[in-house]
Backbone as a printed PyTorch tensor [residue, N CA C, xyz], in Angstrom:
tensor([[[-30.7980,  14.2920, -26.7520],
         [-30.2770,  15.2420, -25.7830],
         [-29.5510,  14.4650, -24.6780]],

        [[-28.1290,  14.8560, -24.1740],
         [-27.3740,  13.8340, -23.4390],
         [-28.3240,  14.3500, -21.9750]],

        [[-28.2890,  13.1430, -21.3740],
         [-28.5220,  13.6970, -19.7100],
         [-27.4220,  14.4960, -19.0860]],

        [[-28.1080,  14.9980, -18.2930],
         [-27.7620,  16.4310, -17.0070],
         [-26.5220,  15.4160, -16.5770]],

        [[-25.3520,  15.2130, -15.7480],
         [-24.7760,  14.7050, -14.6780],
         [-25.1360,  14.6610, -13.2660]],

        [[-25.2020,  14.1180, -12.4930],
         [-26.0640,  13.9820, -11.3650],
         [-24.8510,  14.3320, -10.7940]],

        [[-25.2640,  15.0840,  -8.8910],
         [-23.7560,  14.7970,  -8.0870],
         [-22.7530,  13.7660,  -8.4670]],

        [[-21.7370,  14.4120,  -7.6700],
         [-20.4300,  13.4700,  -7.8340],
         [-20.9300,  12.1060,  -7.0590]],

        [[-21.9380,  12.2400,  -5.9510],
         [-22.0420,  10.6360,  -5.2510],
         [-22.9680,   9.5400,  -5.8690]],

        [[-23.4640,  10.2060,  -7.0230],
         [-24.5600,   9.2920,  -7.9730],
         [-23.7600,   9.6010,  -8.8220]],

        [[-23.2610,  10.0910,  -9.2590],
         [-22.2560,  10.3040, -10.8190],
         [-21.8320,   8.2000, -11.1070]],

        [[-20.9790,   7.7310,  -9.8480],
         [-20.4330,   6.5670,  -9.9800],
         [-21.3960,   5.6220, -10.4740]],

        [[-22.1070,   5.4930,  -9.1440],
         [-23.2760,   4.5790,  -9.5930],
         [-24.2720,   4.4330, -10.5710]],

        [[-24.7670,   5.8790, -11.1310],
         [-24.9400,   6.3400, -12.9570],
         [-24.0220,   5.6000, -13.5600]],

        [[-22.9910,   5.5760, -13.9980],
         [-21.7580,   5.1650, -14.9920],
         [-21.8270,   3.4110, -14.6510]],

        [[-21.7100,   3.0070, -13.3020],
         [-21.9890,   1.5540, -13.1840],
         [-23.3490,   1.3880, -13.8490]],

        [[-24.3120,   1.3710, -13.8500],
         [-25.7570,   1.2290, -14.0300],
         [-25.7830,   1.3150, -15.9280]],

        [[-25.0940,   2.4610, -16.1750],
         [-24.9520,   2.8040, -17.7850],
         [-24.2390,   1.1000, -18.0750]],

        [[-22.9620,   1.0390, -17.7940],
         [-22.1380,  -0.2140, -18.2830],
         [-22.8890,  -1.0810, -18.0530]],

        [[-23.7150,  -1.8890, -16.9570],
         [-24.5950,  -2.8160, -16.8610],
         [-25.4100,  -2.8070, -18.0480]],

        [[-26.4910,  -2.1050, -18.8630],
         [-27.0810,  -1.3280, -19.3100],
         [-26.5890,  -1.6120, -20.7160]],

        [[-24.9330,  -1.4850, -20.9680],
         [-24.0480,  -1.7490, -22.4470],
         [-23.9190,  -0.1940, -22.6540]],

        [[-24.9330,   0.9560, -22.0550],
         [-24.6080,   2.0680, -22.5530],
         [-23.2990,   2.9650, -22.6650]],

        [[-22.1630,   2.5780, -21.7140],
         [-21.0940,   3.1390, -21.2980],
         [-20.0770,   2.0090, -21.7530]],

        [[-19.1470,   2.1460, -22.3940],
         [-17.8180,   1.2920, -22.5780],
         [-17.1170,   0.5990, -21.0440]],

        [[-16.0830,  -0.3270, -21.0150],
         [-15.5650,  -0.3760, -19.7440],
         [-14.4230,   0.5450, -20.1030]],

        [[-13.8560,   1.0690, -21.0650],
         [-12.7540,   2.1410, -21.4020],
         [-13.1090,   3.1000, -20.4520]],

        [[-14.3370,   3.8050, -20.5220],
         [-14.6120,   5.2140, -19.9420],
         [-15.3700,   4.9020, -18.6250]],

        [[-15.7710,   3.9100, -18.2470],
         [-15.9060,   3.7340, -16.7690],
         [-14.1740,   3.2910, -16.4230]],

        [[-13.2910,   3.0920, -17.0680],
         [-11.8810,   3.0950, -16.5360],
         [-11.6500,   4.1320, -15.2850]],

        [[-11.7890,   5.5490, -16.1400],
         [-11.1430,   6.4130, -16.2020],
         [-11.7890,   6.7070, -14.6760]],

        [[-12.9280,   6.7330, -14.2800],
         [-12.8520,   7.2100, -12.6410],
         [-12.9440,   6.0380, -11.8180]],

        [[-12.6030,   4.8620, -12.0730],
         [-11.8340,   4.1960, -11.2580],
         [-10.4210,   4.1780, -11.0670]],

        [[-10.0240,   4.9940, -11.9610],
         [ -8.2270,   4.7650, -11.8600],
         [ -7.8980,   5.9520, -10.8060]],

        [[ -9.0420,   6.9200, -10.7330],
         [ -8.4650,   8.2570, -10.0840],
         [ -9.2620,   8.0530,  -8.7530]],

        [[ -9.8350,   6.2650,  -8.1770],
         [-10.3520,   6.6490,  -7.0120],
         [ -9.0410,   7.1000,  -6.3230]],

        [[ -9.3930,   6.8570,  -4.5100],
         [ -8.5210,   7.7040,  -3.8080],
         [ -7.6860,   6.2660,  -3.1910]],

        [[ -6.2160,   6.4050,  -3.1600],
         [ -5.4380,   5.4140,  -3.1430],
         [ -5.9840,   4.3320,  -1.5710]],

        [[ -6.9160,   4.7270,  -1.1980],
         [ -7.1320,   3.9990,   0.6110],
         [ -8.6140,   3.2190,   0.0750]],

        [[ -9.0690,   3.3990,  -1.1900],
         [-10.4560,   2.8320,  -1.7150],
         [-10.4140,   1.3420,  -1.4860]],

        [[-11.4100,   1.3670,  -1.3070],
         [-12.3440,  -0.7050,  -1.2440],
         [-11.9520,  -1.1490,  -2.2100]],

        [[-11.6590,  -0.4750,  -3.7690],
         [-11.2690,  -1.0870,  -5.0430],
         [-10.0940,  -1.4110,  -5.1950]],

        [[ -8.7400,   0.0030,  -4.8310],
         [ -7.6760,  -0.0630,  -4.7690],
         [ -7.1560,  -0.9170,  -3.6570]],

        [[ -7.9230,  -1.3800,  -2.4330],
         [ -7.3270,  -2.2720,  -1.1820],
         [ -7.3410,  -3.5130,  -2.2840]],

        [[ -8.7310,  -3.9490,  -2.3050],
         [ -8.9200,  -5.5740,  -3.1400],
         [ -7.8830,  -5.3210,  -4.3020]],

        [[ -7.6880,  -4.7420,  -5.2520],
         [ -6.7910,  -4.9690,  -6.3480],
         [ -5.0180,  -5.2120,  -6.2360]],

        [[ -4.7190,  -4.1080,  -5.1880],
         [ -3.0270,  -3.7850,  -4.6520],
         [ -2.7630,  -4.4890,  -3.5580]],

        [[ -3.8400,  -5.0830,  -2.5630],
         [ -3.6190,  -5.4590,  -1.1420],
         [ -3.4030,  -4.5400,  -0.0700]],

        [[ -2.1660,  -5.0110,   0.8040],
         [ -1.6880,  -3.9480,   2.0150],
         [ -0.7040,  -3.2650,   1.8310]],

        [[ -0.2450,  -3.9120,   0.2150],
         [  0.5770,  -2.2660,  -0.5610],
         [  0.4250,  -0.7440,  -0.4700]],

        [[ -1.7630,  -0.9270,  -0.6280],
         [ -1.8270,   0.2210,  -0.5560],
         [ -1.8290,   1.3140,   0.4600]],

        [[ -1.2970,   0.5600,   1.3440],
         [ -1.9920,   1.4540,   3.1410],
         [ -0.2290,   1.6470,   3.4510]],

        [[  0.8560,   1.5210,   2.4950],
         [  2.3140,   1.6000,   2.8110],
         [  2.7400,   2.2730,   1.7100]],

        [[  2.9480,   3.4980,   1.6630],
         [  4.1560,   4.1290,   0.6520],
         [  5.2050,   4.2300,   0.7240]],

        [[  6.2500,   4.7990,   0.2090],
         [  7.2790,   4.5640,  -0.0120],
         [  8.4790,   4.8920,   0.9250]],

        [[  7.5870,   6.2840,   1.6680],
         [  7.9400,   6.6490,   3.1850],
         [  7.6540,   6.0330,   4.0350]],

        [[  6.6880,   5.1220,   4.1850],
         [  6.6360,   4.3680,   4.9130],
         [  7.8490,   3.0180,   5.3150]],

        [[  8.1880,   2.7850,   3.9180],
         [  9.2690,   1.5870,   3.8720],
         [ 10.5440,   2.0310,   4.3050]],

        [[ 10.6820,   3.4590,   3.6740],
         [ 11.7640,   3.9100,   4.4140],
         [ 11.7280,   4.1180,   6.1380]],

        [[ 10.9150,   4.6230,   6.7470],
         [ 11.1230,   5.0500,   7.9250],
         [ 11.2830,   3.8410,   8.3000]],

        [[ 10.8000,   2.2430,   7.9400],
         [ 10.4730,   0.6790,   8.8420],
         [ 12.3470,   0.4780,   8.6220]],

        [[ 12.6830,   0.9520,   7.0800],
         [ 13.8230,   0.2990,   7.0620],
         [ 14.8980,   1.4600,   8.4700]],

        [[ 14.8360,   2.1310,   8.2090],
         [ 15.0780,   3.5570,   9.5420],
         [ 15.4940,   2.7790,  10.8470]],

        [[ 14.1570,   2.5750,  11.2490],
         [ 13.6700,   1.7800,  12.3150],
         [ 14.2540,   0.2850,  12.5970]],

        [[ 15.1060,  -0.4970,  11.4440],
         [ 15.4460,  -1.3030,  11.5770],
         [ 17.4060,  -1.2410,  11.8870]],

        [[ 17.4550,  -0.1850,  10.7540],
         [ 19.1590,   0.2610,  10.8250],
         [ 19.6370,   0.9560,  12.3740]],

        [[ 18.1240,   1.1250,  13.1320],
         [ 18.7220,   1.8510,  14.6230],
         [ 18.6540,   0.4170,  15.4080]],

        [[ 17.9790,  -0.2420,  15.1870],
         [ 17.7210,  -1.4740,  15.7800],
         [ 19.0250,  -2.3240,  16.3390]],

        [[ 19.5250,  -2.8220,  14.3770],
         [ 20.8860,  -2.9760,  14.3710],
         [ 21.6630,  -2.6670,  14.8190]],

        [[ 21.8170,  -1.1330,  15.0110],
         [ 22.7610,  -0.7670,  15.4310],
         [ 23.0070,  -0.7930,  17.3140]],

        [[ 21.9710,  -0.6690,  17.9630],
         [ 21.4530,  -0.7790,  19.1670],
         [ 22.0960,  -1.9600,  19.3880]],

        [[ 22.1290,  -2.9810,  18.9380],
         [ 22.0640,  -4.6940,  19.3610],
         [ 23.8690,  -4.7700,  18.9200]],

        [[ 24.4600,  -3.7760,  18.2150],
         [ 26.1620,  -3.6450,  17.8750],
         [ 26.3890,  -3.4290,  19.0100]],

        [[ 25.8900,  -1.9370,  19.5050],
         [ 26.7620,  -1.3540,  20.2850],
         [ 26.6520,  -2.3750,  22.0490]],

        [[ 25.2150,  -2.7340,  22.1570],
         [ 25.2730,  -3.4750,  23.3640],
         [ 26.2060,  -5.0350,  23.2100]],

        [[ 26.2890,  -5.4970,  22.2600],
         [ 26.9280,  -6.2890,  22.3990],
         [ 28.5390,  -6.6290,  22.4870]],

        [[ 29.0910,  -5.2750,  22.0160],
         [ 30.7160,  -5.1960,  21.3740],
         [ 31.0160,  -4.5090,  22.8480]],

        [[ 29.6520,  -3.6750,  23.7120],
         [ 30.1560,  -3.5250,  24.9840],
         [ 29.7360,  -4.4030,  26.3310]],

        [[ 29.3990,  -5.2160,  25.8930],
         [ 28.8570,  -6.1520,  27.0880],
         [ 29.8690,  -7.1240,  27.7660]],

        [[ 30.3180,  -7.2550,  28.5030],
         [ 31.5050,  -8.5630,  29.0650],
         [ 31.3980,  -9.3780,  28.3510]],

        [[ 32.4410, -10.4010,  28.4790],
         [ 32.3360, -11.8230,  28.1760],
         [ 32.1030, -13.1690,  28.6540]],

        [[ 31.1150, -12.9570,  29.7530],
         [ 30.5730, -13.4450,  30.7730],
         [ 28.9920, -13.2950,  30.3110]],

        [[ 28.5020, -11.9420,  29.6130],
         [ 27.4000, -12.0380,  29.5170],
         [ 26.2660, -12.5170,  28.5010]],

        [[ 25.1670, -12.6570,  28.8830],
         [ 24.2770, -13.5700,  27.9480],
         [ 24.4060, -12.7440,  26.7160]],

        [[ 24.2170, -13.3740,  25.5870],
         [ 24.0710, -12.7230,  23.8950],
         [ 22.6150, -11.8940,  24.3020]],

        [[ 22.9770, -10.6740,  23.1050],
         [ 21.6040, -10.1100,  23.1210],
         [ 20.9870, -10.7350,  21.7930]],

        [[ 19.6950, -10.7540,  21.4600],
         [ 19.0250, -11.6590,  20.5080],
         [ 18.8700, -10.2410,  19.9920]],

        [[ 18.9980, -10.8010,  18.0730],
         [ 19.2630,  -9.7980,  17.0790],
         [ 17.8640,  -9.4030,  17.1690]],

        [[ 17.6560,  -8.2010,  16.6310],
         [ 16.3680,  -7.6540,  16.2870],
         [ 15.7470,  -8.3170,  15.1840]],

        [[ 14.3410,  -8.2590,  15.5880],
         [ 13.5670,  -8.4430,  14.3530],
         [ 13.0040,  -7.2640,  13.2030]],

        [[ 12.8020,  -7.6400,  11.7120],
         [ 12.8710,  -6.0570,  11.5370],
         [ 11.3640,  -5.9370,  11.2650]],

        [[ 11.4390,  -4.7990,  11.2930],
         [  9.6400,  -4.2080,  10.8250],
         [  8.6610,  -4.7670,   9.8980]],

        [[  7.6530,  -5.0850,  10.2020],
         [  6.7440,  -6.2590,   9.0440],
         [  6.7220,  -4.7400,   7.6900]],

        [[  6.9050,  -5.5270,   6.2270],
         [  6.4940,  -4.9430,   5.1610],
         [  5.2050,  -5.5060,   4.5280]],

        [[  4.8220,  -4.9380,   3.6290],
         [  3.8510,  -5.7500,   3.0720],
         [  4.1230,  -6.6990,   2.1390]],

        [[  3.7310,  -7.7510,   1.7630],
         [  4.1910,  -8.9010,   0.7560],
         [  3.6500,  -8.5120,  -0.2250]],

        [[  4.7950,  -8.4910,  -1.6770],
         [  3.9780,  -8.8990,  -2.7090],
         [  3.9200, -10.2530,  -3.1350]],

        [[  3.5160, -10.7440,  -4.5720],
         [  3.8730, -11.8690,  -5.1460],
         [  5.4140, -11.5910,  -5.6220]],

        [[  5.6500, -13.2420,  -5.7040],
         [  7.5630, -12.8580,  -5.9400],
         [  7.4120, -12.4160,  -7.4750]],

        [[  6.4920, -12.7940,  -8.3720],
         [  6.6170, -12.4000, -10.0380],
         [  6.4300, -11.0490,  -9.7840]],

        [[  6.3030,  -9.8210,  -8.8970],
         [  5.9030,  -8.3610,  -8.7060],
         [  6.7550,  -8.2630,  -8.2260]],

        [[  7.0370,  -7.0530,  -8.6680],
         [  8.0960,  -6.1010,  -7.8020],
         [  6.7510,  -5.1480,  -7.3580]],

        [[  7.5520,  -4.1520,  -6.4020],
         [  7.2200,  -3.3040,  -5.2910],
         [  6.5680,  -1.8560,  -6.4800]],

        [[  4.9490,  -1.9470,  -6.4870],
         [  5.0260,  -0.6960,  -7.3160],
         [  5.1670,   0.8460,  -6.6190]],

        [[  5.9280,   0.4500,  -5.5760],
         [  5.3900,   1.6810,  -4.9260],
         [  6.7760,   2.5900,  -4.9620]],

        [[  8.0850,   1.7070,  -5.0230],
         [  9.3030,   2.2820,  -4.4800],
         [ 10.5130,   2.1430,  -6.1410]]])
């Protein structure tokens, strides 16, 4: 007779305990680790600070950088020629991947 399922907050730790155990495959303990929630302790350690940046996010930094630019045009193309340079902007920190990765997010 299969066992009952326990709550969803022992459900995990059941399924870990089973695989320890040999009773559970790592195939089917896959499957609710793939659907934790993208801000998880598992998904941080595996993706990095990828995961705390989507794809809107990169856009609005890049946003944020094209007004930047443009800010540091217009003061400078109107500033005398007497006056000190304005220092270019720096642009918005992204998150790093490894260079063999591309960006899975965008």
């Amino acid at each position: 007779m299969p066992r009952l399922s326990k709550p969803t907050c022992c459900a995990t730790t059941r399924r870990l305990f089973d695989w320890h155990r040999g009773a559970l495959t790592s195939r089917r303990l896959a499957v609710p680790v793939r659907h934790l929630p993208g801000d998880s302790a598992a998904n941080r350690d595996l993706q990095g600070e990828a995961v705390e940046l989507d794809c809107t996010t990169h856009l609005r930094a890049a946003t944020v950088d094209h007004l930047a630019v443009g800010n540091w045009m217009t003061v400078t193309i109107n500033s005398g020629e007497d006056a000190d340079p304005v220092e270019y902007p720096e642009a918005v920190q992204r998150p790093r991947f490894p260079e063999s990765e591309e960006s899975p997010l965008c």
